[in-house]
C-alpha positions as CSV (number, residue, x, y, z in Angstrom):
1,X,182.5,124.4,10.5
2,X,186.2,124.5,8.9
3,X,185.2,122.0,6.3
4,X,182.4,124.3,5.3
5,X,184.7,127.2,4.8
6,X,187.4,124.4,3.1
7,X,184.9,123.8,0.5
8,X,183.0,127.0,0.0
9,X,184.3,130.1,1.2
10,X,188.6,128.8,0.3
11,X,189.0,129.9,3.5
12,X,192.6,128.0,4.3
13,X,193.6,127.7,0.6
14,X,197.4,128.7,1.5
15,X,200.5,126.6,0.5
16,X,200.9,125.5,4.3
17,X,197.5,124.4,5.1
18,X,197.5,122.5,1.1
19,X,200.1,120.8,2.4
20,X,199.3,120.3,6.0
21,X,195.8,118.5,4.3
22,X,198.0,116.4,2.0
23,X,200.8,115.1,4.8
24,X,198.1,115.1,8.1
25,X,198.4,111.4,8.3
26,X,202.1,111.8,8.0
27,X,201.4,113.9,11.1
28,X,199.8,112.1,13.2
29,X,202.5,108.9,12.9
30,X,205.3,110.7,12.9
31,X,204.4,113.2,16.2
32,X,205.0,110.7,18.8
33,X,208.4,110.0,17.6
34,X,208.7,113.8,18.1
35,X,207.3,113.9,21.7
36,X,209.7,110.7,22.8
37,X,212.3,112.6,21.8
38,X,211.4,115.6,23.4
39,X,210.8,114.0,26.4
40,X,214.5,112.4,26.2
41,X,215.7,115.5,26.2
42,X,213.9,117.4,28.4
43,X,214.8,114.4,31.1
44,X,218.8,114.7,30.3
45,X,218.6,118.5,30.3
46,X,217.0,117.9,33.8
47,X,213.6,119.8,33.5
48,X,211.3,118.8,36.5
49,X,208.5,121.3,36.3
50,X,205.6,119.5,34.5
51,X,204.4,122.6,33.4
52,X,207.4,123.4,31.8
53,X,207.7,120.5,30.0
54,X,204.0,120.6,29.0
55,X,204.8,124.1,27.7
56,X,208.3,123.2,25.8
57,X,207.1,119.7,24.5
58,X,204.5,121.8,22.5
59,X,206.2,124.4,21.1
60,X,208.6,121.1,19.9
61,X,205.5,119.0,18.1
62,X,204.3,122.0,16.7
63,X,207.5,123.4,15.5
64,X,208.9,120.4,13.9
65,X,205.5,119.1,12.5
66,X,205.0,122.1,10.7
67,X,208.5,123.1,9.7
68,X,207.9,119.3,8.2
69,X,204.7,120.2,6.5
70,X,206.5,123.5,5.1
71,X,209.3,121.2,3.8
72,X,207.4,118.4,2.6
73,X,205.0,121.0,0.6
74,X,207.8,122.6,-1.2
75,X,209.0,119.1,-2.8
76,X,208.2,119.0,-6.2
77,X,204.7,116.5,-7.0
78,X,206.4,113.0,-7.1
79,X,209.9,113.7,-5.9
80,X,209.2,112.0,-2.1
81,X,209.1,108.2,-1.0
82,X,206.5,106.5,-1.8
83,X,205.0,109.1,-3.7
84,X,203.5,107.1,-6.8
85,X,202.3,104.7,-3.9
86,X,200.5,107.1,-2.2
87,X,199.5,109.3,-5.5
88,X,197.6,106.1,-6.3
89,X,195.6,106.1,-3.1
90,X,194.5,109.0,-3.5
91,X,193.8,108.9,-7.2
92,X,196.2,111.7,-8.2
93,X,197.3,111.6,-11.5
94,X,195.4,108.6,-12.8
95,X,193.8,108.9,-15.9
96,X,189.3,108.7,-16.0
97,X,187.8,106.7,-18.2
């Protein structure tokens, strides 16, 4: 499975997929937005083929979701909204006892 070569083969251990791990839930709420948008378009551009859209509404939510994950990985640790917040969470940067 991919979680088995996550943990133990570092299959996957670029920059992109890092920071595609870190901002997935960021992902998923933010990729409707993305479609709606799409869609918008696609209607005042005057696309009818289903297909079509299928095809181009794709490319779009993959192409902005990970030209977001590239961005978003390149942001220094800390330097986003919400960041401390978040960093909590996940227990990043806390100190053990």
């Amino acid at each position: 499975s991919l979680g088995y070569l996550w943990r133990e083969k570092k299959v996957f251990r670029t920059s992109l997929f890092r920071a595609a791990d870190k901002w997935s839930y960021h992902v998923y709420l933010l990729h409707p937005l993305v479609i709606f948008m799409g869609n918008s378009l696609f209607r005042h551009l005057g696309l009818s083929s289903l297909s079509l859209r299928f095809l181009l509404r794709t490319v779009l939510v993959y192409g902005v979701m990970t030209g977001f994950v590239w961005l978003l990985g390149k942001l220094p640790s800390g330097k986003y909204p919400g960041s401390r917040l978040t960093a909590h969470r996940l227990g990043i940067g806390t100190k053990k006892k």
